[in-house]
N, C-alpha and C positions, 0 to 999 in steps of 0.2 A: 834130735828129731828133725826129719825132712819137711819142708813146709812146701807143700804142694803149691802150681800157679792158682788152682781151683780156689785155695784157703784165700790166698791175697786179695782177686778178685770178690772175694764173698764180704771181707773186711772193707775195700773199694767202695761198694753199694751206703754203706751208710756216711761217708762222705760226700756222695754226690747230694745225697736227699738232705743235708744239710745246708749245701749252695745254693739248695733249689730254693728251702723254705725263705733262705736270708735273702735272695733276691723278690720274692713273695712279697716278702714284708717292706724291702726298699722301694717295692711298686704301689703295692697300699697305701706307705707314709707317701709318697707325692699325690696321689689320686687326690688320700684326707689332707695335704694340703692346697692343693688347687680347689679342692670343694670349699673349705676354708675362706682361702682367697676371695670367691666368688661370694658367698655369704656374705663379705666384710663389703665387698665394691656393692653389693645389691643394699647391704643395712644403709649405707651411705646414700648409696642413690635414693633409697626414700627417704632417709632425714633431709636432702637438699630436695626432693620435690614436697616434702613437708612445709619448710620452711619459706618456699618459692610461691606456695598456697597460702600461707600466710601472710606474708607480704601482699600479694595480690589483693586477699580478703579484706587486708585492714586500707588497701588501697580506694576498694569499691566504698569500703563500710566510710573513707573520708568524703566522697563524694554524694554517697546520700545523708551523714551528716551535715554536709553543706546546703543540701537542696533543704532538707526541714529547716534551718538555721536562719536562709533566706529569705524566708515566708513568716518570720517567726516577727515575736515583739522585740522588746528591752530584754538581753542581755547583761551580765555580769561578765567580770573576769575570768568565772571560771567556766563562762559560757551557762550558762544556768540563769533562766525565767526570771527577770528584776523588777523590782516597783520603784524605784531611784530615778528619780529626773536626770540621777546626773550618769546613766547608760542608756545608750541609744541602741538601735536595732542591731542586726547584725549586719544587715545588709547596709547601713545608714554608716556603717564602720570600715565598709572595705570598699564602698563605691559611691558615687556623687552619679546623678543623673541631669545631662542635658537638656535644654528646655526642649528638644526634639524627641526625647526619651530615651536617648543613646549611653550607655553607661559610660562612667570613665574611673578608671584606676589610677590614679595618680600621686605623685608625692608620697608621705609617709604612708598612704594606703597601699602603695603599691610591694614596700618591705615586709608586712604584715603575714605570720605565719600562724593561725593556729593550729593547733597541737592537740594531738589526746592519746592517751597511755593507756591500754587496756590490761587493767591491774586483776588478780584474783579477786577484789572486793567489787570492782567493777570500774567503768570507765573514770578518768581524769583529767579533766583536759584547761587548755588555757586558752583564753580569748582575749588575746592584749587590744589595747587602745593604740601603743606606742610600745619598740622595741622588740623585743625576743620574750616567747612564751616563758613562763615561769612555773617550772613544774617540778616534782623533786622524784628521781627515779625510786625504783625498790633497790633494795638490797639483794640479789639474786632471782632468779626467776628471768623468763622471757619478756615479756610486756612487750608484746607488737604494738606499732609506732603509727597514728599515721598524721600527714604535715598538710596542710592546703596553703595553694595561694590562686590568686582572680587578676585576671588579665584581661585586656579590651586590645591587645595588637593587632593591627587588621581587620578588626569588627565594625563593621558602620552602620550596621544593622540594628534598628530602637529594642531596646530589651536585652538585649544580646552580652552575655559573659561568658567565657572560658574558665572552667576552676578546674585546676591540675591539683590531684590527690599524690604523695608520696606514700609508701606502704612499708614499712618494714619487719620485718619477722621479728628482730627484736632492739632494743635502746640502739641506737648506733646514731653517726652526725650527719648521717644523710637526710634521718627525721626529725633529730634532734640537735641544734645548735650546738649545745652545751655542752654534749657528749664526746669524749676523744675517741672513742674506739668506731671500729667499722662494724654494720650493722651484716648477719648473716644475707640476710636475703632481701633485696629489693625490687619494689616494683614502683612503677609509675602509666598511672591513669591521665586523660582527660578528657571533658566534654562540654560542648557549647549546653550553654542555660542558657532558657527565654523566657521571657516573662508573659502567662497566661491572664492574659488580661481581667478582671474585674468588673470591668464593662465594656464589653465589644463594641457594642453600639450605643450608643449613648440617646436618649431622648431629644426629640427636638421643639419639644414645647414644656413651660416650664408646670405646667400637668398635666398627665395622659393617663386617662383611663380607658381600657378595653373594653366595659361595658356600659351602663347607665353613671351618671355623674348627676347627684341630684344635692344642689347648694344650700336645699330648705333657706333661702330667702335672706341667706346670712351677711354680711356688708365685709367678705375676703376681700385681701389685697392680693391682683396676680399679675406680674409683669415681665416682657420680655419684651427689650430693647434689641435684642440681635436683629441683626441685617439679615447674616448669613442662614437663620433657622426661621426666616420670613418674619420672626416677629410673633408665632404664636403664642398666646397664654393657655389657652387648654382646647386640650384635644381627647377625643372620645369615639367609642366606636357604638356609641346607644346615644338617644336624646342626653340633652342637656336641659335640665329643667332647675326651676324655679332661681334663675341666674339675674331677676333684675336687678337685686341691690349689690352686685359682686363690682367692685370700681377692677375694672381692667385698664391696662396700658400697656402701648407696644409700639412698633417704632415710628418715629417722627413721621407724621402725614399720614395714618394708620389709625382710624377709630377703634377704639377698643373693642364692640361692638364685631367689627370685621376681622377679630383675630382668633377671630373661636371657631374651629371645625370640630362639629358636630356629625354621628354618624359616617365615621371613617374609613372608606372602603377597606383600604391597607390594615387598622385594626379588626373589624370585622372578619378577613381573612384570618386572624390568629381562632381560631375557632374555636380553641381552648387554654387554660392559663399556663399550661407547659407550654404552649408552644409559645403564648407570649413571652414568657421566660426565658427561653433559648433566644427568643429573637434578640435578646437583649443582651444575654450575658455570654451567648456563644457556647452552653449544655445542658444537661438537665440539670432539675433541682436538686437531687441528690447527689449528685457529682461534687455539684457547686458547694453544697453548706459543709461538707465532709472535707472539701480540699485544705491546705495546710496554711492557706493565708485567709482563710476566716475561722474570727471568734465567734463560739455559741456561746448565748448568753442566757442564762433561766433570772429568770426578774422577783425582784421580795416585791415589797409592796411600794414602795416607790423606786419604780425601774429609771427612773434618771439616774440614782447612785450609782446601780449595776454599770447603766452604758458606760457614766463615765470613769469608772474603774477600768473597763473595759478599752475603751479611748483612750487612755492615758498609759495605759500599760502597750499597747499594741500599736503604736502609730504607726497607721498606713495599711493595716490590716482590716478586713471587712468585717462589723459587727451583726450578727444575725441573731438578734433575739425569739427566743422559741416559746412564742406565745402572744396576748395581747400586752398589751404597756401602758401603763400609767406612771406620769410623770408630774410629780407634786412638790419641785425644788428645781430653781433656777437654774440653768444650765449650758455654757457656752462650747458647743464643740465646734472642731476643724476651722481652716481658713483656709482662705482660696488656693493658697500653693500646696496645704495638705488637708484636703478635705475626707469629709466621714461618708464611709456606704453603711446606713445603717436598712437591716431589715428588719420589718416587724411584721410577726405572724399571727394577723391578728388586730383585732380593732385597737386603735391608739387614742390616747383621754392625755390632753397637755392641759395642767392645770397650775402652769406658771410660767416665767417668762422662759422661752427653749429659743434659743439662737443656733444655726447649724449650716455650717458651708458644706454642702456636698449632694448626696442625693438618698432622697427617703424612698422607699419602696416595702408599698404596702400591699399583702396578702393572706392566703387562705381564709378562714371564716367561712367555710363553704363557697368562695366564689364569690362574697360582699361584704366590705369594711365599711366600717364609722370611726370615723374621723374628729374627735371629738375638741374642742378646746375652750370651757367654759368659762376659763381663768386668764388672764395674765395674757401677753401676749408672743407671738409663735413666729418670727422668722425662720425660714429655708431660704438660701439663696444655691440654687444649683436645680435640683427639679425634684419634683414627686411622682411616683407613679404608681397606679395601682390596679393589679393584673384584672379586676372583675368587677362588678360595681361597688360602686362607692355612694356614701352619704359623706358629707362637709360639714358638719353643725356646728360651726364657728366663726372666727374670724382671724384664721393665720394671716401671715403675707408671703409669696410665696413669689423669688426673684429670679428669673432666669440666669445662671451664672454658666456660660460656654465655657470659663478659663476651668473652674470648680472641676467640670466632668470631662475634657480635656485631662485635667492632671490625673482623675481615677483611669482614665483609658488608660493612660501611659506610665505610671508610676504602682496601682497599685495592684495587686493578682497572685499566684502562684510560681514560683519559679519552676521549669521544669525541664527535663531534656531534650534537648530536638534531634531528634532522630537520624539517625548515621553520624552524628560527629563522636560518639565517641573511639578513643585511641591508648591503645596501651603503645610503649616501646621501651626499650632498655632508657637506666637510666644512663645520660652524656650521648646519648646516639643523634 
């Protein structure tokens, strides 16, 4: 048989569409794996901007841990609310403050890391006294990291701390001492704290009342030896009445008699009890009782126990009892280097002996307290004051102490952040 060119060619044709299809497919298989490819570098790039967010989160989340912490009471080791004499604040743990107000970091304070472990049951953390945190990792799982430490380098400014937050995405040594391995992702924060003062301004008479001050006849003891605050014992922006049997004394060469301003331009300006409030504490009342360095206190029936549960768990913290108070058991609080802001909302009844370095501050009752102390006897040494009129039916004694309300300006208030310092940057940069 002849085999035509025509046959050959026609046999030709299904060898070409065979080259064609196999190179098809050799071009496919690169396309699906460069798609491939790209899928695997993009899954990657979100796990590392996952974990890059995580670090950073548990970086913030150490710096507003720190800011509650600072403002807070007693402390335990594992950072957790104490009633133990023998743990001090938090802040009372990582810093010492100057008689100027100035923080200092120093010595074993300054080695001091706490730690906390964000575990699936929830947080973990350690608040050493001395050494390295003590925490015990999980078995598996992430547990983002994060480490603080407080520094004063550079800072001369009264109030003023730097706390650097470490953040890690998960256990690694960068957050954790203990740890050999390198943590995936880190981040690091910082930001200057100051401390929101307590009492901005502080009284200069050891009682001011805004409105009527009326002593119904009672034989108070009220004294103020300061040079520097003229030496007033009370001051008012209404009469002062029925003030003959009240013994005053005030500074050498100074009749008691001439230490009493009555009808006080500058209080009568406060026109109303918020604004007396702000003058004093630098915001409003709701700001103020809400912020993280004052205790609300609800009173049983003898509210001395409350306060001083309160006092003793919280030193250095403001106590604001929310209501009137009666006080029917002995009771020593604060001293002149750490004295008590205590607020009472609300007419106050002391029916034993109450001793208290610091400063009372008494309100609401629609705009007029009673002052009550029918029993026992009532030292304040720091000052009293009460935003709207007042009645006195007793006989406290009531000492001017400048050092007392000195130390609330400058030791005790909210810590919080001051604005533009804070700083992220790599960590070692």
């Amino acid at each position: 048989m002849i085999r035509t060119p025509l046959a050959r060619r026609h046999r030709q044709h299904g060898a070409a569409a065979l080259i064609v299809v196999i190179v098809l497919f050799f071009i496919l298989a690169l396309v699906t794996a460069y798609a491939g490819r790209t899928l695997i570098f993009e899954q990657r790039t979100s796990v590392n901007n996952q974990r890059t967010a995580q670090a950073f989160e548990a970086a913030e989340s150490g710096l507003e841990f720190a800011i509650g912490l600072l403002s807070s009471g007693r402390v335990d080791a594992q950072c957790v609310s104490s009633n133990s004499i023998l743990d001090n604040t938090f802040r009372q743990r990582h810093m010492t403050q100057l008689a100027g107000g100035e923080f200092q970091v120093a010595g074993g304070m300054a080695v001091l890391r706490p730690t906390c472990m964000m575990l699936d049951a929830g947080p973990v953390c350690s608040c050493p006294t001395a050494g390295a945190p003590v925490l015990v990792p999980p078995v598996g799982g992430l547990a983002p990291t994060f480490q603080l430490k407080f520094d004063t380098t550079g800072i001369a400014q009264a109030g003023v701390v730097r706390a650097t937050a470490r953040g890690c995405s998960n256990i690694g040594k960068q957050c954790f001492d203990a740890s050999t391995d390198n943590a995936d992702a880190v981040a690091e924060v910082s930001v200057l704290l100051g401390l929101n003062s307590a009492l901005a301004t502080p009284p200069a008479a050891a009682l001011t009342v805004r409105g009527t001050l009326d002593l119904n006849s009672r034989a108070a003891t009220i004294v103020n030896a300061d040079v520097p605050s003229r030496g007033v014992t009370m001051d008012a922006g209404g009469a002062i009445v029925n003030k003959d049997s009240v013994r005053l004394s005030s500074v050498p060469g100074t009749p008691g008699s001439m230490s009493v301003i009555a009808s006080d331009a500058s209080l009568i300006e406060l026109a109303s009890a918020d604004r007396m409030f702000s003058s004093l504490f630098g915001m409003d009342r709701d700001t103020y009782r809400t912020q993280p360095g004052v205790v609300q206190v609800t009173c049983s029936a003898d509210c001395g126990i409350d306060i001083d549960n309160a006092v003793f768990k919280n030193p250095g913290r403001v106590i604001w009892v929310q209501g009137p108070a009666t006080i029917s058991s002995t009771r020593t609080w604060g001293t002149e280097a750490q004295p008590v802001t205590l607020f009472v909302q609300g007419d106050l009844t002391v029916s034993a002996n109450v001793q208290m370095f610091g400063l009372l501050y008494l309100h609401g009752s629609g705009g007029a307290n009673t002052w009550t102390t029918p029993a026992g006897s009532t030292l304040i040494q720091g000052a009293v004051v009460a935003e709207g009129n007042l009645l006195l039916d007793g006989t406290p004694t009531i000492v001017f102490n400048p050092a007392a309300l000195r130390a609330i300006n400058l030791t005790q208030g909210s810590m919080v952040r001051i604005p533009g310092s804070w700083r992220d940057f790599a960590t070692g940069s």
